[in-house]
Every structure is written in C-alpha cells, then in structure tokens.
ZAVEXRO-838918 format. One line per 5 residues: their letters; for each residue x, y, z of N, C-alpha, C, O. Coordinates in nm, 3 decimals, m for minus. Each point is the difference from the previous one (the first is absolute). Layout:
BEGIN
A	X:Y:Z:X:Y:Z:X:Y:Z:X:Y:Z; ... $
//
This chain:
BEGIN
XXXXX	0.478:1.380:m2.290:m0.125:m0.004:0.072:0.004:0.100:0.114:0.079:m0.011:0.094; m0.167:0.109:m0.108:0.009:0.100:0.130:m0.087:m0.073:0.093:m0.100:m0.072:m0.008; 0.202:0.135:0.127:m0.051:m0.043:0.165:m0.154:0.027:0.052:m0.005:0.113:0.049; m0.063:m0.148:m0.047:m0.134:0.020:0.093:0.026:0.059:0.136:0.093:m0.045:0.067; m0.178:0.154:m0.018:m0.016:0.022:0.123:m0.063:m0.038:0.038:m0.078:m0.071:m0.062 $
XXXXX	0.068:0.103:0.236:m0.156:m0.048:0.061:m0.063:0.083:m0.061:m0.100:m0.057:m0.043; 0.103:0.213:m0.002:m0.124:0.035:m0.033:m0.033:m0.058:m0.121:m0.123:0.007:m0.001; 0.168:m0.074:m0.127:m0.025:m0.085:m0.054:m0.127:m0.098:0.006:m0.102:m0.015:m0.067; 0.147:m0.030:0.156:m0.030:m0.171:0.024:m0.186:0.049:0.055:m0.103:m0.060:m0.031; 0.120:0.204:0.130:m0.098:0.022:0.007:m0.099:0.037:m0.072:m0.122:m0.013:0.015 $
XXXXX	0.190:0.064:m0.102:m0.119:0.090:m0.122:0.005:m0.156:m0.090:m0.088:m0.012:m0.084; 0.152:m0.062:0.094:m0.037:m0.142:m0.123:m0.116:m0.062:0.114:m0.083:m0.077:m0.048; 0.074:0.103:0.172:m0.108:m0.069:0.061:m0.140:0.091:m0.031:m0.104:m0.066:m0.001; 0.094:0.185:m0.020:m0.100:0.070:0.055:m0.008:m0.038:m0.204:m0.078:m0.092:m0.024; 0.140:0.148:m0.093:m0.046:m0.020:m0.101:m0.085:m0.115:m0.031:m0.107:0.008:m0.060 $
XXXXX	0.182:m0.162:0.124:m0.034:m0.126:m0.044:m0.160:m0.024:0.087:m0.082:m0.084:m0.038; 0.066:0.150:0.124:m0.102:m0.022:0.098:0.051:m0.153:0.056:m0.073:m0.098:m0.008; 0.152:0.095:0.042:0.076:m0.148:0.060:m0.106:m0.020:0.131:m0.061:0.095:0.050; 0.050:m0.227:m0.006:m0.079:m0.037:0.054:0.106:m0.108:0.124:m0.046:0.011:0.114; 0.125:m0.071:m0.120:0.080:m0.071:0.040:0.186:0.037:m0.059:0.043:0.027:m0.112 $
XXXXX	0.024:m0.043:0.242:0.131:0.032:m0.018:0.114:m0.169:0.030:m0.029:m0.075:0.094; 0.128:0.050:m0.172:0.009:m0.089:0.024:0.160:0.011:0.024:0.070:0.039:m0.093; m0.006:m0.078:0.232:0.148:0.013:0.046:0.018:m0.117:m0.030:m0.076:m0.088:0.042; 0.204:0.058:m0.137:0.088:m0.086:m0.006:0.131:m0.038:0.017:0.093:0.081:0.002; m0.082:m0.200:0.010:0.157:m0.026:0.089:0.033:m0.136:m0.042:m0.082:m0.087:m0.031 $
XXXXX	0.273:0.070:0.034:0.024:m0.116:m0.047:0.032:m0.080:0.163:0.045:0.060:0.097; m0.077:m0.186:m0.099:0.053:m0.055:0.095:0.135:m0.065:0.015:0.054:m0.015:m0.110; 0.010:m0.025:0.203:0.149:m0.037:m0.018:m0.009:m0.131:m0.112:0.086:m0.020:m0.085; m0.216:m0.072:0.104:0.055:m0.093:m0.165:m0.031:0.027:m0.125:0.023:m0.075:m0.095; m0.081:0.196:0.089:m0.027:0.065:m0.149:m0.110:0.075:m0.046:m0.018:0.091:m0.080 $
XXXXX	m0.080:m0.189:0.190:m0.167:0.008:m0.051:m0.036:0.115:0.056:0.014:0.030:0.119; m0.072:0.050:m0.224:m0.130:0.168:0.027:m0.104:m0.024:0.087:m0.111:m0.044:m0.030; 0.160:0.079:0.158:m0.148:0.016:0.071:m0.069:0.102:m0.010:0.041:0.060:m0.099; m0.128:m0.003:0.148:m0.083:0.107:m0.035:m0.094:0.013:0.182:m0.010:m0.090:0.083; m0.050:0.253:m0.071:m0.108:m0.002:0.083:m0.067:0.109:m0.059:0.056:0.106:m0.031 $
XXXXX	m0.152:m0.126:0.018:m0.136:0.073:m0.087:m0.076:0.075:0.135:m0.022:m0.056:0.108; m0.007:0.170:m0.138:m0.076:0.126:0.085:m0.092:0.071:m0.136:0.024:0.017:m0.119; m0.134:0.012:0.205:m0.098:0.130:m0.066:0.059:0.107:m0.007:0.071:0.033:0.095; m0.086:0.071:m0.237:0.057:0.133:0.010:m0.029:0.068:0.137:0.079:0.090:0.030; m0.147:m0.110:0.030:m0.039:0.055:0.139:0.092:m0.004:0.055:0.019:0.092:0.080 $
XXXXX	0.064:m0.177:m0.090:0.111:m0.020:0.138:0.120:0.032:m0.043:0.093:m0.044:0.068; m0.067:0.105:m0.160:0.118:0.008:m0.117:m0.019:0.234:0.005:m0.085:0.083:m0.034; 0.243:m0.081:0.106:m0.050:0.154:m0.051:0.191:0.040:m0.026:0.073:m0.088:m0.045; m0.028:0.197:0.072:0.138:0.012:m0.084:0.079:m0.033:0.149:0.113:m0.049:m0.001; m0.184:0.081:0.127:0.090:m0.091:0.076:0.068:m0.120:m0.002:0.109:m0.025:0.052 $
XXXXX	m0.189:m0.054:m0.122:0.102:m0.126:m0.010:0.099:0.020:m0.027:0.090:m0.041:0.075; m0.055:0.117:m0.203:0.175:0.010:m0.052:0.113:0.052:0.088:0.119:0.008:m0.031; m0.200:0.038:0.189:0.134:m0.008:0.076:m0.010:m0.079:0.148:0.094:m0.030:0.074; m0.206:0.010:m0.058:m0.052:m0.118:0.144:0.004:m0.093:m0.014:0.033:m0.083:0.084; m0.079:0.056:m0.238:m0.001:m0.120:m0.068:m0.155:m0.074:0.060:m0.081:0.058:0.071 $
XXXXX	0.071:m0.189:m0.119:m0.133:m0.062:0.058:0.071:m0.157:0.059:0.095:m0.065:m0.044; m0.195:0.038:0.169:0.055:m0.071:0.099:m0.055:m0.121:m0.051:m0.108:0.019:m0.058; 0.154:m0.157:0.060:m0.069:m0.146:m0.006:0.081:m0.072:0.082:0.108:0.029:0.053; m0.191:m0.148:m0.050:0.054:m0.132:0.101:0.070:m0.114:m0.088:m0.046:m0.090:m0.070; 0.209:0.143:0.109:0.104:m0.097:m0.078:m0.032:m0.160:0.052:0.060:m0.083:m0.069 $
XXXXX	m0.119:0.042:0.146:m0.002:m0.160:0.027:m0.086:m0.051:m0.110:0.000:m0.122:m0.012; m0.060:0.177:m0.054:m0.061:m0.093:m0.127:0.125:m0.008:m0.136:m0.014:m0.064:m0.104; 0.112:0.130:0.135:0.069:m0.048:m0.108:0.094:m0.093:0.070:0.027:0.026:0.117; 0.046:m0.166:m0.192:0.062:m0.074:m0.011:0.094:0.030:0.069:0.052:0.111:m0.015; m0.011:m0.188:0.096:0.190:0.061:0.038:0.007:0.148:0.044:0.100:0.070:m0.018 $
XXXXX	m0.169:m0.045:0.054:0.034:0.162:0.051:0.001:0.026:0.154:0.098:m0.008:0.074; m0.213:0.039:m0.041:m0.041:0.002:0.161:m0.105:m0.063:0.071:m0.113:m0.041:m0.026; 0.227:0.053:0.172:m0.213:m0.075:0.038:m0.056:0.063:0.089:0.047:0.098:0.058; m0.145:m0.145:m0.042:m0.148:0.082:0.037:0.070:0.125:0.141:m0.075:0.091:0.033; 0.164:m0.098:0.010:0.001:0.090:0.151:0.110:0.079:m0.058:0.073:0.060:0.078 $
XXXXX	m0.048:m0.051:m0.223:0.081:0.105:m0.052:m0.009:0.023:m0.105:0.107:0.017:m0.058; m0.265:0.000:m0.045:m0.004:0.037:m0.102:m0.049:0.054:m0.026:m0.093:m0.027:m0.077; 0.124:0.170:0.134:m0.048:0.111:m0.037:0.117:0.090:m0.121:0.098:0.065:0.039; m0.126:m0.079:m0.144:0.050:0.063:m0.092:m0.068:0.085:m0.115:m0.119:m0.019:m0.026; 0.188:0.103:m0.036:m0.046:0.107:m0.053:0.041:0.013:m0.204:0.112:m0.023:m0.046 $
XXXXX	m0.222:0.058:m0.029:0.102:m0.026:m0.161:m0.036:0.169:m0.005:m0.090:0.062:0.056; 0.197:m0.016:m0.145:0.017:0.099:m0.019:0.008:0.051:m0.141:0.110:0.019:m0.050; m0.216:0.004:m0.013:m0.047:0.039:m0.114:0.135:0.073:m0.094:0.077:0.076:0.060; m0.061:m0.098:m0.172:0.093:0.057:m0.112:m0.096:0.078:m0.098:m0.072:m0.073:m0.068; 0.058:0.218:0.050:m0.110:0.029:m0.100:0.040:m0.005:m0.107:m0.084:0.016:m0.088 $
XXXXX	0.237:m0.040:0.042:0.061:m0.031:m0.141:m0.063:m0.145:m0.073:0.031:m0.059:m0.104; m0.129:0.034:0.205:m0.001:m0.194:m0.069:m0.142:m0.017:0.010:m0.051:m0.112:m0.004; m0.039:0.254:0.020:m0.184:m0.020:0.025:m0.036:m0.010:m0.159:0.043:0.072:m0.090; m0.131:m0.175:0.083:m0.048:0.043:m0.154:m0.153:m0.124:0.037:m0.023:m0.087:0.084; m0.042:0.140:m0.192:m0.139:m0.086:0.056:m0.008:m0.131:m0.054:0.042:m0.021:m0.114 $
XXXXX	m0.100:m0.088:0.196:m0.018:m0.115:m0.065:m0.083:0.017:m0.131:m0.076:0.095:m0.018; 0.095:m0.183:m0.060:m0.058:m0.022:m0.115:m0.119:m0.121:0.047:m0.116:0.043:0.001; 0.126:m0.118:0.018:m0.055:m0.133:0.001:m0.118:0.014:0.168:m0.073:m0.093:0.034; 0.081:0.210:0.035:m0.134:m0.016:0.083:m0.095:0.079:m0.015:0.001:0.115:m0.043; m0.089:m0.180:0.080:m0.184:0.079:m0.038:0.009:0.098:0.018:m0.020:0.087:m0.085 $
XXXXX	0.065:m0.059:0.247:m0.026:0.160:0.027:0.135:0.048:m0.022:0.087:m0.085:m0.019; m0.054:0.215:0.018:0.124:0.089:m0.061:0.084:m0.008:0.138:m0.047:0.051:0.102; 0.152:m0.107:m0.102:0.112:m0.082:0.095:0.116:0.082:0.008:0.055:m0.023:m0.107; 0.013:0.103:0.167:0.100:0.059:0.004:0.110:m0.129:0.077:m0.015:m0.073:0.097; 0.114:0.091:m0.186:0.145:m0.156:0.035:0.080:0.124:0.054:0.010:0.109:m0.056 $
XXXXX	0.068:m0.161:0.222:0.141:0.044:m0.002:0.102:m0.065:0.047:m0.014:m0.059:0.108; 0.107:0.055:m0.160:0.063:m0.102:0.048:0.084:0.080:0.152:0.050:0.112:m0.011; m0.049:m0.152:0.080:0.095:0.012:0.158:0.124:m0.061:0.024:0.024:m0.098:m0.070; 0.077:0.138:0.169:0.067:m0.026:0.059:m0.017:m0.011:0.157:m0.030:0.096:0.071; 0.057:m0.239:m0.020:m0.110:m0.080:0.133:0.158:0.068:0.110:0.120:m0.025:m0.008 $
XXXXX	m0.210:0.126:0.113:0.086:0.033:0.126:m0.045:m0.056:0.109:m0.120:0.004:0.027; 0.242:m0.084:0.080:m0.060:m0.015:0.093:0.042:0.068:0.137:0.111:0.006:0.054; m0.261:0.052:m0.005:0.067:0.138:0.114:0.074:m0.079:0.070:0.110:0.006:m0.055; m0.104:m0.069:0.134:0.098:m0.052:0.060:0.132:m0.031:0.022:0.067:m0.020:0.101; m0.037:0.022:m0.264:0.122:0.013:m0.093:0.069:0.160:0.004:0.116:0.033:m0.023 $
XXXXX	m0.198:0.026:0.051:m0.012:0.174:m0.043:0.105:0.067:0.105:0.091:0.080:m0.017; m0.145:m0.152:0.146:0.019:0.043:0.115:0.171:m0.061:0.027:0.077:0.063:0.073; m0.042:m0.174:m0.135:0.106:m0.054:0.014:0.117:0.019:m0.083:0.120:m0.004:0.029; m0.177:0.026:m0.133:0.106:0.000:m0.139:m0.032:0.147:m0.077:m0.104:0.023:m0.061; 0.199:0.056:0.075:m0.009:0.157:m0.084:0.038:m0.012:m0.134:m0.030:0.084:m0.086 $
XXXXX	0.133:m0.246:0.051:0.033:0.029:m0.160:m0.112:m0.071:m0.106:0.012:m0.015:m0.122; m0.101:m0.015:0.192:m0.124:m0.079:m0.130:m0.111:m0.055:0.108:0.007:m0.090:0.084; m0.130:0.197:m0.127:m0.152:m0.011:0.063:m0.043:m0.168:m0.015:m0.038:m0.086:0.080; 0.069:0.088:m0.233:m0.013:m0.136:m0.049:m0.058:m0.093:0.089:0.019:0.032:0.117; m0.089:m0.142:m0.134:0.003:m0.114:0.054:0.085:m0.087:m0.072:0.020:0.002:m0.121 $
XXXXX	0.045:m0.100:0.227:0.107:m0.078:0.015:0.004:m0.096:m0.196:0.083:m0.010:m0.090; m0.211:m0.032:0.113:m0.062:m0.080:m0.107:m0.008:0.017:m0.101:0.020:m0.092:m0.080; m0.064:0.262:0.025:m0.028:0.083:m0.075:0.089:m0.043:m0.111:0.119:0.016:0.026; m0.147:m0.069:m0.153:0.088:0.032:m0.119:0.056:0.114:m0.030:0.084:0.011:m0.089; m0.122:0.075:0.154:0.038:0.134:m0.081:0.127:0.074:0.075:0.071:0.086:m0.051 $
XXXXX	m0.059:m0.144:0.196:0.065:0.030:0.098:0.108:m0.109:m0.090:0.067:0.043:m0.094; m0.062:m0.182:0.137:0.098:m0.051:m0.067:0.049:0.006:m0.119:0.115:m0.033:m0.026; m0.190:0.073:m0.051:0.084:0.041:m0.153:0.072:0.096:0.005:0.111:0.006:m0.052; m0.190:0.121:0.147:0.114:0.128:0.018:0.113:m0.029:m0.003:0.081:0.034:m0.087; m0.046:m0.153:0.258:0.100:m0.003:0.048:0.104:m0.053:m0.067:0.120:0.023:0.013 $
XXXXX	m0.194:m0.116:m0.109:0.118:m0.049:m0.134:0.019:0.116:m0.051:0.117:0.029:m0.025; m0.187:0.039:0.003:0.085:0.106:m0.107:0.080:0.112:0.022:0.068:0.057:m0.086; m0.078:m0.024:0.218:0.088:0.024:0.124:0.144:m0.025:m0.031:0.084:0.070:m0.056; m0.077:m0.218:0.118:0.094:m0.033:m0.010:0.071:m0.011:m0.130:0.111:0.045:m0.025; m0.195:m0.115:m0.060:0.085:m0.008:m0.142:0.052:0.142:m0.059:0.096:0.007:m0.077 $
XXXXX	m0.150:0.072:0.109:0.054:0.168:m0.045:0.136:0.019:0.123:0.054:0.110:0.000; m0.022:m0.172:0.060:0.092:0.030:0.144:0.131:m0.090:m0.051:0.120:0.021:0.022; m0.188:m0.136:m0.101:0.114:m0.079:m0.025:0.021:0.064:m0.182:0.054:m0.064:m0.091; m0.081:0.125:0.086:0.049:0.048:m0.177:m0.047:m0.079:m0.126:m0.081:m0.085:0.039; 0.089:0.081:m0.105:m0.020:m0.063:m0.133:m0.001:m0.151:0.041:0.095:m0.058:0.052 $
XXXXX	m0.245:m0.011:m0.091:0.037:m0.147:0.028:m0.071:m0.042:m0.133:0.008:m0.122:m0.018; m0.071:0.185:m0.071:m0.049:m0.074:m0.131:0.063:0.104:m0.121:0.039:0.116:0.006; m0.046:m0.204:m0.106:0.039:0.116:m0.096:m0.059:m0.081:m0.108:m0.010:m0.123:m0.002; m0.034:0.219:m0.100:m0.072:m0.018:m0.089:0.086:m0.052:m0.139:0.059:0.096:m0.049; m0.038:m0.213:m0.022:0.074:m0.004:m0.079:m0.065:0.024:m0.155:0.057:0.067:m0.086 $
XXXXX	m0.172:m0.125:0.070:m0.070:0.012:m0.138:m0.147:0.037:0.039:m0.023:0.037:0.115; m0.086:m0.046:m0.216:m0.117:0.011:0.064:m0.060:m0.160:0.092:m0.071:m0.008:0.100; 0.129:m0.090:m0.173:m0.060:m0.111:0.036:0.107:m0.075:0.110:m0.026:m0.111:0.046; 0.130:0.174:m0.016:0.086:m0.106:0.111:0.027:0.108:0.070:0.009:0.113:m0.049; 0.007:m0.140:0.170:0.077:0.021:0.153:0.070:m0.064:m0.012:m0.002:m0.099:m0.073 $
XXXXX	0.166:0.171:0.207:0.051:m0.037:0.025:m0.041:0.049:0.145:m0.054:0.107:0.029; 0.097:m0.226:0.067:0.035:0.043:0.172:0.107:m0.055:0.033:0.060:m0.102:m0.033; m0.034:0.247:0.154:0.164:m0.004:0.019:m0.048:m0.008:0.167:m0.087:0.073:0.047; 0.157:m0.168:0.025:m0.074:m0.001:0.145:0.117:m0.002:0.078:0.067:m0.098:m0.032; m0.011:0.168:0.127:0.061:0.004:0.078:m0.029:m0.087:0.145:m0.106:0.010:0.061 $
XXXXX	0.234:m0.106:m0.014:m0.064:m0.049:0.149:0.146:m0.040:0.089:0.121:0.004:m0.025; m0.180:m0.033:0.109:0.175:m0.026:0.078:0.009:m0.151:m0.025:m0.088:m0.083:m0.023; 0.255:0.069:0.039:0.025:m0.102:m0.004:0.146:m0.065:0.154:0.057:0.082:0.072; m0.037:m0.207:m0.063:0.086:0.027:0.070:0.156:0.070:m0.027:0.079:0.016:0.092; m0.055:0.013:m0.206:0.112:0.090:m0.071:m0.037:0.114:m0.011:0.075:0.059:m0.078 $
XXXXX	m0.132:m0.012:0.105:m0.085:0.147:m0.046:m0.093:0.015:m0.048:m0.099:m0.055:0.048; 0.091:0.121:m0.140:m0.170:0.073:m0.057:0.039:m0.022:m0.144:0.108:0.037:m0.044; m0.209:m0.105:m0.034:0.004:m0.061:m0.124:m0.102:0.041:m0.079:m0.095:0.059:0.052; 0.100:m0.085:m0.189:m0.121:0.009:m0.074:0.024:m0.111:m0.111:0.096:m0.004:m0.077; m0.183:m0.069:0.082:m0.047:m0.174:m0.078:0.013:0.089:m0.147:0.007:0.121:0.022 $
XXXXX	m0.005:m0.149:m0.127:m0.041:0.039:m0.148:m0.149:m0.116:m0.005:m0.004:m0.118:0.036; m0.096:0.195:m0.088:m0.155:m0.047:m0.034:0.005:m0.042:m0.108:0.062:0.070:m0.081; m0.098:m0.148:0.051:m0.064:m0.044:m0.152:m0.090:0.151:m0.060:m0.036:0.069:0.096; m0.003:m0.015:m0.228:m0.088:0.052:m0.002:m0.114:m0.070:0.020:m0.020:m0.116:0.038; m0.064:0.220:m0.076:m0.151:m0.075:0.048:m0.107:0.004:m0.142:m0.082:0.089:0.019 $
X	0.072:m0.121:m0.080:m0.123:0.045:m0.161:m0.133:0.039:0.093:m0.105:0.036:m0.053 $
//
C-alpha cells in the first residue's frame, strides 16, 4: 500500500468535493472518538499544527483547567466515509498534549494516548530481545524473562493454540 501525502489527502478533498472532515482518535479504554469540522476549517496546516479540542469531554483524561489538547492528523489513514450523506473525509490522529511538549522531548504523546503506550511497549520489548517466537502457524510460544530472588529466570509457557 503506498503512503499518502498531504498533497494527497488534499487533492482526495478537492476531487471528492468533501464537505466535512472527520479527526479520529482512540481513547485510553479503546473507544473512537471523533471531532467533525467543515472543509472550511480543514486546510494542509493541520498535518503539522495539528487541530486543537477540549480533552475534558473524554473519560479519564483531563479536566476542565487543563484540557487543552491537540490530534494530529496521519494522511496514511484519510479515506472517505462510506456510510455519510455528505462526502466525509476520516483521519485518524495521534492526541498531543502541549503541555506535555514543553516537559517531555522523548514523546509529544499524551500520557493516555494508546499509541504513545503501545510505542513504549515496543520500545522496550525490542531493548529486551526476542520475547515471542513463532512456532507453527497456529501456536505461540512466550519466553518471559523477570527477576527473581536468585536471579533472573525464565518460567517455560505452556503453548498457546
């Protein structure tokens, strides 16, 4: 699948005559939120300013005297809704919070962000070396390393079907 650019995403807006743009985001328990804007307010700046909303309406995140946060458009993931009246441009984002920005240089991320925490697993699991290995198509094996009071061990797993 080749990469989309912004200029992409733009010429799929100006072809589709899109009428509404729609930023999406996962929240830390799973669920797709979304904030819907008129093509009016939608131009290729977003893909590096990103567009600003008020994190206190989501769950568990922030509250009102610090939720000012920002999602930051991916143009690899724009493609148009199928299922709305008017022609809908979807993107999915990654949620920054400035505040975060100013404090932390290794991940814009917000704290919450799935995407921030999955990184950081995969981070680490690439730091600690080989922790799954593939035995057939249908079973895993995991090999997990942890301390113990004798040293550093690894349990043998059951496979898994």
């Amino acid at each position: 699948m080749a990469s989309k650019t912004v200029a992409d995403v733009m010429k799929m807006v100006k072809e589709n005559e899109v009428k509404f743009v729609d930023f999406r985001f996962t929240d830390t328990r799973g669920k797709e939120q979304h904030v819907t804007v008129p093509v009016s307010a939608f131009d290729d700046d977003k893909f590096t300013s990103g567009h600003a909303f008020d994190g206190s309406s989501i769950a568990g995140w922030k509250g009102i005297e610090a939720s000012d946060m920002t999602l930051m458009p991916d143009p690899n993931t724009a493609n148009l809704d199928p299922f709305f009246e008017e022609p809908t441009l979807l993107l999915t984002c990654d949620v920054i919070d400035p505040a975060e920005c100013s404090v932390s240089s290794s991940s814009p991320l917000y704290v919450g962000n799935p995407e921030r925490i999955s990184g950081l697993i995969a981070r680490n699991i690439q730091s600690a070396g080989p922790l799954i290995t593939l035995i057939a198509p249908s079973v895993l094996t995991l090999s997990c390393t942890f301390a113990t009071d004798s040293g550093v061990g690894a349990p043998p797993v059951s496979p898994v079907p």
